[in-house]
C-alpha positions as CSV (number, residue, x, y, z in Angstrom):
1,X,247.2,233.3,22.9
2,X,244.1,234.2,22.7
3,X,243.4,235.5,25.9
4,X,246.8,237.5,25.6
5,X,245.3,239.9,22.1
6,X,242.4,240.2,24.5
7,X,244.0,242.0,27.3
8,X,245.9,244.1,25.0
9,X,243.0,245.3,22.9
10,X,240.4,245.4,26.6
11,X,243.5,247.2,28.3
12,X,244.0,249.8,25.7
13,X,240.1,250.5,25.7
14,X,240.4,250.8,29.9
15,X,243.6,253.3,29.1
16,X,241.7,255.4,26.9
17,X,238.3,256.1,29.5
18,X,239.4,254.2,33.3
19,X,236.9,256.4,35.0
20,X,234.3,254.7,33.0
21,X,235.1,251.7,32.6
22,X,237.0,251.1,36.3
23,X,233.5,252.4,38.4
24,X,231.2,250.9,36.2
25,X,229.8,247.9,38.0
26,X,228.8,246.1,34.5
27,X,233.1,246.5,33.6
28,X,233.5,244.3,36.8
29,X,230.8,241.8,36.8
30,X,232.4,240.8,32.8
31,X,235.9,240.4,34.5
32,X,234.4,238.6,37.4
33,X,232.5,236.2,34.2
34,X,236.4,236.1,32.9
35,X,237.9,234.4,35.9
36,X,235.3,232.1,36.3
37,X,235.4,231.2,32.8
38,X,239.5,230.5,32.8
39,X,239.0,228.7,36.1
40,X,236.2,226.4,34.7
41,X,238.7,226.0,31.6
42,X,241.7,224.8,33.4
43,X,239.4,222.3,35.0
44,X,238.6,221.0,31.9
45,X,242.1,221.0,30.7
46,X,243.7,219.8,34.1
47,X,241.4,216.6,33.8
48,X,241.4,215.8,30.2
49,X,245.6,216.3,30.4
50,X,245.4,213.9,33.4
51,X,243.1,211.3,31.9
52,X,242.0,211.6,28.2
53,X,238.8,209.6,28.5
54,X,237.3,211.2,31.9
55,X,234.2,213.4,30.0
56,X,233.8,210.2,28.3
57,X,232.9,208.3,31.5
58,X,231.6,211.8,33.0
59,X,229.1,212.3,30.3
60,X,226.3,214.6,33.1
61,X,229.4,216.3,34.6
62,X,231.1,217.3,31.0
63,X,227.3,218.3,29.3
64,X,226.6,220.4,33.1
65,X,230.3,222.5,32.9
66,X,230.1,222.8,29.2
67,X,226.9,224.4,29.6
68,X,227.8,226.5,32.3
69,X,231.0,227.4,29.9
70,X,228.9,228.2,27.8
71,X,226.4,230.7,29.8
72,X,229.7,232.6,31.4
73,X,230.9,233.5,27.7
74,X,227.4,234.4,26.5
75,X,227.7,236.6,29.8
76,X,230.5,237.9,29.1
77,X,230.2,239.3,25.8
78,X,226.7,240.6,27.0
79,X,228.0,242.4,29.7
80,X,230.8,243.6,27.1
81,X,228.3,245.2,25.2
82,X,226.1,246.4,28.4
83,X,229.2,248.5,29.5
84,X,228.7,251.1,27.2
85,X,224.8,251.7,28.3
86,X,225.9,252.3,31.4
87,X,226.3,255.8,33.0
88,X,227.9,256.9,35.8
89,X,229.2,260.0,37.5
């Protein structure tokens, strides 16, 4: 649900400047951050739905792609905010 308000809110602010945002190399590193980020969850989801107590015996693993998790959304709201600082054209 979540990832649903934020397309419509992202695609409403790419509808209002796409030169800007759809050149800008900052727009498309985020959105590559983005699909990483939803792959790396539906790992974690595909797992835990397939056996509850794997990050329980996977302790390294779970700590190494929760902090990876982590890192992408930090990313991703920083290059968010870095759009806007970058010119173009």
């Amino acid at each position: 649900m979540t990832l649903v308000v934020l397309l419509c809110s992202g695609s409403l602010l790419i509808i209002a400047e796409p030169n800007r945002e759809l050149i800008n190399q900052v727009f498309w590193l985020k959105m590559s951050l983005l699909v990483c980020a939803i792959i790396l969850t539906a790992i974690f989801q595909t797992m835990l739905r397939r056996r509850s107590g794997f990050w329980e015996h996977h302790r390294a693993a779970a700590i190494l792609l929760g902090s990876v998790s982590l890192l992408m959304w930090v990313g991703i709201v920083g290059a968010g905010r870095w759009i806007a600082y970058v010119e173009h054209g």
